[in-house]
Each structure stands twice: as C-alpha cells, then as structure tokens.
VOPAGU-2260 file (C-alpha; in pm, 1 decimal, decimal comma):
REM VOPAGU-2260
SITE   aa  ch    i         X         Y         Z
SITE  UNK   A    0   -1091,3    5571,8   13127,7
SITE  UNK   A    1    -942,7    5418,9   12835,7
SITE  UNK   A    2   -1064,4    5624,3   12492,7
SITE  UNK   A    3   -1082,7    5447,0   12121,4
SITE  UNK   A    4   -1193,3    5538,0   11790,2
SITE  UNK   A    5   -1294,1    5150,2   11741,8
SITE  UNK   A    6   -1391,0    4885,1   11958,2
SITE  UNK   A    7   -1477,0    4541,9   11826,0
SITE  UNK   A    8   -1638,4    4291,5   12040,5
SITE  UNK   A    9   -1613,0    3882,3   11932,7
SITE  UNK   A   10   -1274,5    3707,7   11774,8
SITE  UNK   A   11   -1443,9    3487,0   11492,0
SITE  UNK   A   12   -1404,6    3549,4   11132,3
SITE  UNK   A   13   -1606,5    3906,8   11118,4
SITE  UNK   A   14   -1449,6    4035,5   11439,4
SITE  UNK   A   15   -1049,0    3947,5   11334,8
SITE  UNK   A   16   -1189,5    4086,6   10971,1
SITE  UNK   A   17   -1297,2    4393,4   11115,3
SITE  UNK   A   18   -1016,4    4420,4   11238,8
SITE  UNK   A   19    -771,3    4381,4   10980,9
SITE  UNK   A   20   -1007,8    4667,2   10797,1
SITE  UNK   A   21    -995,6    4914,1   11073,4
SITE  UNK   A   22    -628,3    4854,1   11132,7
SITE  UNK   A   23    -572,3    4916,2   10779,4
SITE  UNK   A   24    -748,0    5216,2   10778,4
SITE  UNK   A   25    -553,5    5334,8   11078,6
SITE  UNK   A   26    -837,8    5333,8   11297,6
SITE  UNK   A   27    -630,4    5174,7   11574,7
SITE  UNK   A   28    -878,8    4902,4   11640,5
SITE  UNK   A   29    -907,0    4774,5   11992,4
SITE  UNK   A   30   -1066,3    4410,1   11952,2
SITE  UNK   A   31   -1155,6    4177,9   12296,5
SITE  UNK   A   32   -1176,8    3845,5   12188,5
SITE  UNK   A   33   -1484,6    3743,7   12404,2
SITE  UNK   A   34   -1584,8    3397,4   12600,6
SITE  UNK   A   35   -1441,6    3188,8   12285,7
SITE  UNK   A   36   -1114,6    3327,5   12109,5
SITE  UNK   A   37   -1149,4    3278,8   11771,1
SITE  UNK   A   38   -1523,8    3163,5   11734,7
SITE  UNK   A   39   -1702,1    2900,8   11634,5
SITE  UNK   A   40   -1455,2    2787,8   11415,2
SITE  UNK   A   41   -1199,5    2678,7   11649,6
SITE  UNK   A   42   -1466,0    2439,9   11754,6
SITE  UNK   A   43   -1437,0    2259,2   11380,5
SITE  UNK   A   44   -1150,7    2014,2   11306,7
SITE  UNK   A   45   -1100,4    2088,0   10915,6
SITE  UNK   A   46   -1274,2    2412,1   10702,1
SITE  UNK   A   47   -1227,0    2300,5   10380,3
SITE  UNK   A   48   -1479,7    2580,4   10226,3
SITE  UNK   A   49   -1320,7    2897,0   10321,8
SITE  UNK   A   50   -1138,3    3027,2   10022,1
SITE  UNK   A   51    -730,8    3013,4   10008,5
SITE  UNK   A   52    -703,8    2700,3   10170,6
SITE  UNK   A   53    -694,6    2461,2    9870,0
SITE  UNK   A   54    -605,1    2180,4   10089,3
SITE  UNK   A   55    -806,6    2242,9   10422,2
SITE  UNK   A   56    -736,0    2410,4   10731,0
SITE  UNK   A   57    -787,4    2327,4   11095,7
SITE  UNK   A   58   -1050,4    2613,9   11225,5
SITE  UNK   A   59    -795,1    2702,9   11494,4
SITE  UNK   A   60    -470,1    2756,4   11290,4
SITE  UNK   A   61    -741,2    2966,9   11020,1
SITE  UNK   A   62    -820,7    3143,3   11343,0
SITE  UNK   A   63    -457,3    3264,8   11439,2
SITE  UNK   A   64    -363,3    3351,1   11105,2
SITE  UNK   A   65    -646,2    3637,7   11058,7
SITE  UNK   A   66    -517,6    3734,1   11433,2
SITE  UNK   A   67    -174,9    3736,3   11310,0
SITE  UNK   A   68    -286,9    3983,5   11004,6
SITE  UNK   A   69    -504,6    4161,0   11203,8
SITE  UNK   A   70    -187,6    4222,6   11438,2
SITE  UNK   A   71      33,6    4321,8   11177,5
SITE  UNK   A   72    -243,6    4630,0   11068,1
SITE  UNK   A   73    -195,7    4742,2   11411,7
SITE  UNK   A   74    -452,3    4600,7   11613,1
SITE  UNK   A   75    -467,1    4553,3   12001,2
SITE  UNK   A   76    -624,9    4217,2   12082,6
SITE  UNK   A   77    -712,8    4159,2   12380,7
SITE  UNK   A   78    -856,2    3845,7   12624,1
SITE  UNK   A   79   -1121,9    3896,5   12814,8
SITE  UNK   A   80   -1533,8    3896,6   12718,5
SITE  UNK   A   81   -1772,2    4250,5   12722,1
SITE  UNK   A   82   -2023,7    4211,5   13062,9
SITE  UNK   A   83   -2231,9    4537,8   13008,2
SITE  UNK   A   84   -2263,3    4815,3   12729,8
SITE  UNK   A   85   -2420,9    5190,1   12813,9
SITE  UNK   A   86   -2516,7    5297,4   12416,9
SITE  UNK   A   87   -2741,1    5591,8   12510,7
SITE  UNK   A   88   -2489,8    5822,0   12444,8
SITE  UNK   A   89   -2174,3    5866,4   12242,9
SITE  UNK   A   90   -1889,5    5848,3   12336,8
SITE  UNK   A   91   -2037,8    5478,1   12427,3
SITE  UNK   A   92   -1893,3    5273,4   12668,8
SITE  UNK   A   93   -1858,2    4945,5   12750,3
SITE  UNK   A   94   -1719,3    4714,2   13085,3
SITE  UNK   A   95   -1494,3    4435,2   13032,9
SITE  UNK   A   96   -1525,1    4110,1   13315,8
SITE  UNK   A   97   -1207,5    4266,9   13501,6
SITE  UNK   A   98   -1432,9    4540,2   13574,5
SITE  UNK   A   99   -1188,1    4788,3   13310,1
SITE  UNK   A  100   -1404,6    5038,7   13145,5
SITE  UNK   A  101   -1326,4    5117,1   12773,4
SITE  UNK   A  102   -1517,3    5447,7   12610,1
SITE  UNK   A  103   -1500,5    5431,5   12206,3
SITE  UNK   A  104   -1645,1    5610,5   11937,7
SITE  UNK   A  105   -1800,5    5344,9   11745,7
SITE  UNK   A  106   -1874,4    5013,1   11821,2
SITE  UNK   A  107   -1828,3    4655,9   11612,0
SITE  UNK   A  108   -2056,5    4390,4   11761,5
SITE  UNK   A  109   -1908,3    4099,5   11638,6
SITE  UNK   A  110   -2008,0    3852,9   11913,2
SITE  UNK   A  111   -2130,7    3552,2   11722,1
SITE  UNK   A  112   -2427,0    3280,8   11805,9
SITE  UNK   A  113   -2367,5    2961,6   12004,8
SITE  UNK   A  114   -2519,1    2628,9   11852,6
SITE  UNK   A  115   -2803,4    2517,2   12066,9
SITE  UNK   A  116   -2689,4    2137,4   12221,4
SITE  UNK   A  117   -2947,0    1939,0   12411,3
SITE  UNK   A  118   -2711,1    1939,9   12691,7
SITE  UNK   A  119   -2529,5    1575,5   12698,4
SITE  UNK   A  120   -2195,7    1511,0   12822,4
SITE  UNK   A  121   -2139,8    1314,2   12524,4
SITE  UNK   A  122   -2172,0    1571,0   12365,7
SITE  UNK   A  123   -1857,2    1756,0   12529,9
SITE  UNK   A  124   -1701,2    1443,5   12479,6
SITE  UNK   A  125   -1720,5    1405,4   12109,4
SITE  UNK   A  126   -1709,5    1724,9   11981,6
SITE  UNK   A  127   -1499,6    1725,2   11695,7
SITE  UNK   A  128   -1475,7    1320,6   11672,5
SITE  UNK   A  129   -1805,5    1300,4   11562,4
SITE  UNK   A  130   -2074,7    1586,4   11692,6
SITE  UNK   A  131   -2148,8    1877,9   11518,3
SITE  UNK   A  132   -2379,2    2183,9   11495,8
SITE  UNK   A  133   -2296,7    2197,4   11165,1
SITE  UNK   A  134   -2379,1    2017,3   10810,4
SITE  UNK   A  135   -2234,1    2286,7   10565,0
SITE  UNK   A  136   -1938,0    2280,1   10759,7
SITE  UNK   A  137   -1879,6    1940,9   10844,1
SITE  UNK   A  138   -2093,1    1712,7   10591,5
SITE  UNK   A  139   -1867,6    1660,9   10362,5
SITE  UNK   A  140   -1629,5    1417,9   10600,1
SITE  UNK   A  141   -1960,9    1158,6   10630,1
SITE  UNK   A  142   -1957,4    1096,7   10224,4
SITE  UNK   A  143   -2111,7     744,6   10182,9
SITE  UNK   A  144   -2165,5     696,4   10600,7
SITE  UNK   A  145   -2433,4     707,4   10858,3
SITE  UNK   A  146   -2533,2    1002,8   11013,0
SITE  UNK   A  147   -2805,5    1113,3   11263,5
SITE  UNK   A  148   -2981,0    1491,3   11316,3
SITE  UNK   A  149   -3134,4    1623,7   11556,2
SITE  UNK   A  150   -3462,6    1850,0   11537,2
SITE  UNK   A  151   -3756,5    1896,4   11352,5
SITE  UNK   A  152   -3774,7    2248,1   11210,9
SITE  UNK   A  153   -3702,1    2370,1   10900,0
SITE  UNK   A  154   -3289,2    2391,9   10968,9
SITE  UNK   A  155   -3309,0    2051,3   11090,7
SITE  UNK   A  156   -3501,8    1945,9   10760,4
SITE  UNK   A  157   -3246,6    2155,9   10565,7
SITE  UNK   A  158   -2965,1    1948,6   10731,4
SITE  UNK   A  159   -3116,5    1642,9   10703,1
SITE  UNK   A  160   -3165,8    1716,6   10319,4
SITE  UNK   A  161   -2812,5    1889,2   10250,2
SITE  UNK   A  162   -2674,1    1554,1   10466,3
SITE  UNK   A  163   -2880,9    1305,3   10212,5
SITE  UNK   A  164   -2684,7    1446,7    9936,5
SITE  UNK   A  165   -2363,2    1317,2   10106,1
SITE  UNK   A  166   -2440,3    1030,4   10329,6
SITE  UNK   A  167   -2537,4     733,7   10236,2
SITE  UNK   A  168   -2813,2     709,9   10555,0
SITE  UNK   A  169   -2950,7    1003,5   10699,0
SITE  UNK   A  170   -3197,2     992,5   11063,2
SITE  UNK   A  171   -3405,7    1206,7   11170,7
SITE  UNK   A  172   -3440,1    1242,3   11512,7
SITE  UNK   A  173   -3812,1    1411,9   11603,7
SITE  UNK   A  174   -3896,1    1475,5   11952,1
SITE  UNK   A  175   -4242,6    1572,5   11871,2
SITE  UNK   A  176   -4504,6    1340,1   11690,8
SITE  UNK   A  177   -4476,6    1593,1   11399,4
SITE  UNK   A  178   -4231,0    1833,7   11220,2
SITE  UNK   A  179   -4237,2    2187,1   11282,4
SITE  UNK   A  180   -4093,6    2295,3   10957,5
SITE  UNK   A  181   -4271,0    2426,3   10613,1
SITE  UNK   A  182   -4494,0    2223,0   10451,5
SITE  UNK   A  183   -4216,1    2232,0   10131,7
SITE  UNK   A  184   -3959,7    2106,2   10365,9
SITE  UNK   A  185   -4137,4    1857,5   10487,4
SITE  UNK   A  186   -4246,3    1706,6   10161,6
SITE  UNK   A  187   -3850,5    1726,1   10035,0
SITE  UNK   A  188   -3743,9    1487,5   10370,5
SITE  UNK   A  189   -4044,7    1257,3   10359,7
SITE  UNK   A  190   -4039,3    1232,6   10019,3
SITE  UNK   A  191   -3616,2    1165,0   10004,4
SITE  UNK   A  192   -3571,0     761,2   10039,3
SITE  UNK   A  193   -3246,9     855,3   10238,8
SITE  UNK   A  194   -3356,4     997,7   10529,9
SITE  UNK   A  195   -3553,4     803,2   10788,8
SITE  UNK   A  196   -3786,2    1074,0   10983,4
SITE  UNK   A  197   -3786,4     869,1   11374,2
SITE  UNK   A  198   -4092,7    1085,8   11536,3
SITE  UNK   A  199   -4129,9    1089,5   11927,8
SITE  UNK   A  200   -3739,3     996,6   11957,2
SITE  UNK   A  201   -3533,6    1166,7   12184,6
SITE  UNK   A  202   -3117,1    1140,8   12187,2
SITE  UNK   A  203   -2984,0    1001,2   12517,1
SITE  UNK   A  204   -2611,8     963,9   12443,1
SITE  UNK   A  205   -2365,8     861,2   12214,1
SITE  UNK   A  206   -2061,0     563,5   12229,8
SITE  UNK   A  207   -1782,1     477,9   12041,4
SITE  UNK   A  208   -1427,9     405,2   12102,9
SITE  UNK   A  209   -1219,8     688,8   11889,0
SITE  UNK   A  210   -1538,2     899,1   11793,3
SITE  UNK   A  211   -1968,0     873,5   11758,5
SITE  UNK   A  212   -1993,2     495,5   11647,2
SITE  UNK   A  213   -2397,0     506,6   11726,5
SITE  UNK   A  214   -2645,9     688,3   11900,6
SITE  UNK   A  215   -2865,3     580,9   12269,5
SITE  UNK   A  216   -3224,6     672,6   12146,7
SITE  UNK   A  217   -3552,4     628,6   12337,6
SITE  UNK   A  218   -3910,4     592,6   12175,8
SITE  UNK   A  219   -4177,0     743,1   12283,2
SITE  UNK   A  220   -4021,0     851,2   12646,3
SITE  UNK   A  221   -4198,9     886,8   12963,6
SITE  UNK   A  222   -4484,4     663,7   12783,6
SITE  UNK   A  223   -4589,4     297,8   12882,9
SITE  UNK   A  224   -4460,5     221,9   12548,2
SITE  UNK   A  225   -4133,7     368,7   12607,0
SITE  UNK   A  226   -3856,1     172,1   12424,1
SITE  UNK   A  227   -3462,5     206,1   12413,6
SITE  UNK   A  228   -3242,0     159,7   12170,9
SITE  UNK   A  229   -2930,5     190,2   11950,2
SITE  UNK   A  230   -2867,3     361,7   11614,9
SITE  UNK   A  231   -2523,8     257,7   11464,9
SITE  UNK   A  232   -2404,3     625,7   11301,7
SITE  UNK   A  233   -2055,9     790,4   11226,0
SITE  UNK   A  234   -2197,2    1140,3   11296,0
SITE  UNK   A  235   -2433,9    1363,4   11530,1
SITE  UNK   A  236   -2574,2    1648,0   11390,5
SITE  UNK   A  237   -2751,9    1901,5   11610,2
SITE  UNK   A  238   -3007,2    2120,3   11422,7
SITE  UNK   A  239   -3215,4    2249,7   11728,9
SITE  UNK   A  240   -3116,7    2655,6   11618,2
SITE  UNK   A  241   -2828,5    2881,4   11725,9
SITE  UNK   A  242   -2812,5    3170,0   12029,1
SITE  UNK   A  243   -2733,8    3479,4   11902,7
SITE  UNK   A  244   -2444,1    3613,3   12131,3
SITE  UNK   A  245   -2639,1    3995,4   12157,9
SITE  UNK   A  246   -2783,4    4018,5   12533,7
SITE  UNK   A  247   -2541,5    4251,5   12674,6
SITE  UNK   A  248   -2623,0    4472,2   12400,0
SITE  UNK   A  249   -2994,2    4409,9   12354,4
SITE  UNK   A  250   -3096,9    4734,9   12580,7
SITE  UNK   A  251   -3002,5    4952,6   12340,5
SITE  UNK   A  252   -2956,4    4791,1   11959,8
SITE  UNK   A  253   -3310,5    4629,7   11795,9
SITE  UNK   A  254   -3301,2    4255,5   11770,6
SITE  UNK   A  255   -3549,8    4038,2   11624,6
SITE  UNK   A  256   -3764,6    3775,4   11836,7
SITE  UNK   A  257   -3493,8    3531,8   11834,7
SITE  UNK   A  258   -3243,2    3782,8   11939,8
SITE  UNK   A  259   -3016,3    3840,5   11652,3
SITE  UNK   A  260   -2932,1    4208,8   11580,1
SITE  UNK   A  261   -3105,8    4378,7   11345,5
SITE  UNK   A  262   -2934,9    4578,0   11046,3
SITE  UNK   A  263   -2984,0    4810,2   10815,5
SITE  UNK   A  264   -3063,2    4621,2   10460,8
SITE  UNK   A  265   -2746,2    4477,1   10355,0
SITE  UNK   A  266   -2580,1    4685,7   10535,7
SITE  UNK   A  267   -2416,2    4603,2   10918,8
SITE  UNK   A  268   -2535,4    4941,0   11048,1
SITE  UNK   A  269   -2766,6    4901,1   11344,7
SITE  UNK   A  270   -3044,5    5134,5   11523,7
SITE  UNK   A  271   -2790,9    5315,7   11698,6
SITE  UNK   A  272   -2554,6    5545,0   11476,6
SITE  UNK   A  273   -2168,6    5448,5   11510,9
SITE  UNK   A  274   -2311,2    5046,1   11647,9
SITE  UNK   A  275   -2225,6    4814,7   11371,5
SITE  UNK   A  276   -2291,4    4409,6   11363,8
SITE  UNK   A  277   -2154,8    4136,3   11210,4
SITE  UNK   A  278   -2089,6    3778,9   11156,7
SITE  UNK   A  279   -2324,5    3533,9   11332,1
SITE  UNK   A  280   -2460,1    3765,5   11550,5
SITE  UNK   A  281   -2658,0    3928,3   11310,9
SITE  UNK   A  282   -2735,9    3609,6   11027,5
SITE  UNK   A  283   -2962,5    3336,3   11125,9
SITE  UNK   A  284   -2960,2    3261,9   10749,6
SITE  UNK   A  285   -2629,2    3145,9   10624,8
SITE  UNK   A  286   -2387,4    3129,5   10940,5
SITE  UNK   A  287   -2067,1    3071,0   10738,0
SITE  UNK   A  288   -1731,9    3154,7   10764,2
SITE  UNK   A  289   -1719,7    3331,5   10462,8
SITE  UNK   A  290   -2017,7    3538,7   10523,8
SITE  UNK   A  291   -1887,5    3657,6   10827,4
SITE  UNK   A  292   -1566,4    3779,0   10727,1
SITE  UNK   A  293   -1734,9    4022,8   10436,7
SITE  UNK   A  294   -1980,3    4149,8   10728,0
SITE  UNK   A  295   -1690,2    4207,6   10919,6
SITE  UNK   A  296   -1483,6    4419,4   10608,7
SITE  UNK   A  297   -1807,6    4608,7   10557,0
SITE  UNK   A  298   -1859,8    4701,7   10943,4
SITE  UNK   A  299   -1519,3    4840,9   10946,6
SITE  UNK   A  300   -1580,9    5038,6   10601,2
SITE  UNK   A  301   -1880,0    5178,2   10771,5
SITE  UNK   A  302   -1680,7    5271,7   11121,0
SITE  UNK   A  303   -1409,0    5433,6   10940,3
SITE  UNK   A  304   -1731,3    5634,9   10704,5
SITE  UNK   A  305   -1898,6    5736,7   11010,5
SITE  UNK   A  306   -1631,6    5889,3   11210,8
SITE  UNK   A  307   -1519,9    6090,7   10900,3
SITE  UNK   A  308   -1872,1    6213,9   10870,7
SITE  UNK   A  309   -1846,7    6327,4   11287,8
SITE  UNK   A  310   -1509,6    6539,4   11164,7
C-alpha cells in the first residue's frame, strides 16, 4: 500500500491551495481531485472577485492555473474521487473508486459542498447561460435586469436582497405560504420595493433561445386554484442551501446537523489530530473562492506543524 505524508481530498480553490502549501513545504502532497476537478468554480462562466484577475477569469482556466502551480511545488494530482476513509487510527487510510488504497499521515479534507437544485432538466440545460447557485458570484452580470430566486430561508432572503442591489427586478419564488427566514430578513425583503415575494409558487422550467429568457411558474400547485404561468427573467437563482461534500468522512470527523465539518475556532483542525478541513466543506457562511483558498494555505500550515510535532 501506497504511503504519504499528505493526502488532500477535493480540487477546488482550498484543495489546489493546499496543495501548493504542502508542496512548498516539501511535504510531497498527493491531491485526488474528486467527482468535480476543479470545484465549483469550473461550474461559473466569469470570477471577476478573486484577486489578480483585474479583468475576469473563466472559473475553469482560474482552476488549471492553481493546478499548474500546485504542479510546479511538486504535487501529484491525481483523477479519481475518495469512496471510504478508516480514521480510527494513524497511519489513516483511505480507498480511492479503483479500489487503490492510499495510507497517509495526515489528511486535507477539501471536498467542497454541492448547491442544492430542485432537480429540473432546465436546469442542466442552462447552467452557465443563465442558472446559478450563486448571487455573490454571479450577480453582478444581471446589473439593471430581471432576475428570479428560489427559496425562502434566510440565504434565499440574503440573495434576494444582495440581487436588489444590482437588478433592476428581483422575484421571489416561495414554495410555502410563508418565509422561513429571521424575522430581520424578512422585514429587509418585504420591506425592499424591488423584490416581489410570489408565496405558494413553485419553479417548473425555464425557456429561452441562447440562455433563461423567463421562468414556467405554477400558483398554488396541486390546489383547485392552481394557476400557470410565465415570468419574463434574464437569470435563475437557486437559494434552497448547499450539501456539504463530508459523508465518506462523517464516521469519524464531527459535523454539524447539516453536515459540514466541524473545526477548531478559526482554525481547519478537526476532532481527529492530523484531519484538517477546508474550503466549502467546512463554511456554510461565506462559500467564496477566496475564503477557500486561505482555509486551504492554513490546512497545509497546520499538516506540515503537526507532523513536525510527531518527529
């Protein structure tokens, strides 16, 4: 069985970050890149708030140039996604989908969250002409147009809100006859004349030639009242929360209800000694780029700190 110092699990900003870190710190960093190479990000046509790139860079291009660093410190990338993870003891080992078993001395969870879609096929086929799980990310290219978000809790409010600030027309798609989120949240969409709250409307698909020209809604479904209709809008926002990417790991490292990994403080350290997280996987809070890639320096830090203090 294959034996490393570091193994880092996920290929989005805090696992190729990690990895430029550990390779640096001639850790010899073995990194598998997981179900989607390069993250999130390479799901995004333009990140425009990711410092360096005064002009904007396509998510997948930003993608293969922290590979191409983290290559050039040494690392070994490698395809294929982590299936199971025995943490009880060190050194810990985990099994990759070709059934290869890797044994390393510490561990960089870097897996990531996957944006929670309501399951459409129009959503498949306008992501990245129009759909997004996104506002932070992606608002800024709806300036002065008509968007549409879906959910009701306080992320979706926060969207909605963050949106109103750049759109000129912001919906509010509610499934329920009520919001779920804080009563302060609330007040801030109700209150904002942008944003039209639609309660008891559910999403049914999207149309548009080149990208999302407008939205198939229905009223009140299921109901003798039902009623269908269309919303003209240049963007679909989901806002219905984010899958942390931790259940092969969840035996062993503490998560919270909604199954992000738990760290220590501000620091990536987990419950187990020598199991680090970072990036999405461990933040339900911000989930940026940016973010990411520091929890991915500081996980390495603390791999190369802990496996000077076994010496």
């Amino acid at each position: 069985m294959e034996h490393v110092k570091c193994l880092i699990v996920g290929s989005g900003p805090a696992g190729y970050t990690a990895a430029i870190y550990a390779g640096r710190a001639n850790l010899n960093p073995v990194e598998y890149c997981g179900l989607q190479t390069g993250g999130q990000l390479t799901q995004t046509t333009e990140v425009e708030n990711f410092p360096g790139y005064p002009e904007g860079v396509d998510g997948n291009m930003m993608m293969m140039d922290l590979r191409q660093q983290a290559e050039r410190f040494g690392a070994d990338i490698r395809d294929g996604e982590i299936v199971k993870a025995d943490l009880s003891k060190r050194p810990f080992v985990v099994t990759v989908d070709d059934g290869t078993e890797v044994a390393c001395d510490t561990l960089i969870i870097a897996t990531g969250a996957s944006a929670k879609y309501l399951g459409l096929d129009d959503e498949k086929t306008y992501a990245g002409r129009g759909v997004s799980a996104c506002a932070t990310c992606d608002g800024f290219f709806y300036r002065k147009k008509t968007v549409v978000v879906v959910g009701g809790g306080d992320t979706a409010c926060e969207e909605a809100q963050y949106l109103s600030g750049l759109a000129n027309k912001v919906y509010l798609l509610v499934r329920k006859p009520y919001l779920r989120a804080s009563d302060v949240m609330q007040r801030r969409v109700l209150e904002n004349e942008k944003i039209t709250v639609l309660f008891e409307h559910n999403a049914v698909g999207l149309y548009g030639e080149d990208g999302v020209e407008g939205v198939h809604v229905v009223k009140r479904m299921g109901e003798t009242d039902e009623e269908r209709y269309d919303i003209a809008a240049d963007g679909f926002f989901l806002a219905i929360g984010h899958n942390p990417n931790s259940k092969v790991f969840s035996e062993y490292v503490e998560c919270d209800e909604a199954g992000f990994i738990k760290t220590d403080g501000p620091t990536p350290r987990t419950n187990i000694p020598g199991v680090f997280a970072a990036g999405d996987v461990a933040d339900p809070i911000y989930r940026q780029a940016v973010c990411a890639a520091a929890s991915g320096c500081k996980a390495a830090m603390e791999a190369e700190r802990f496996l000077m203090s076994q010496n």
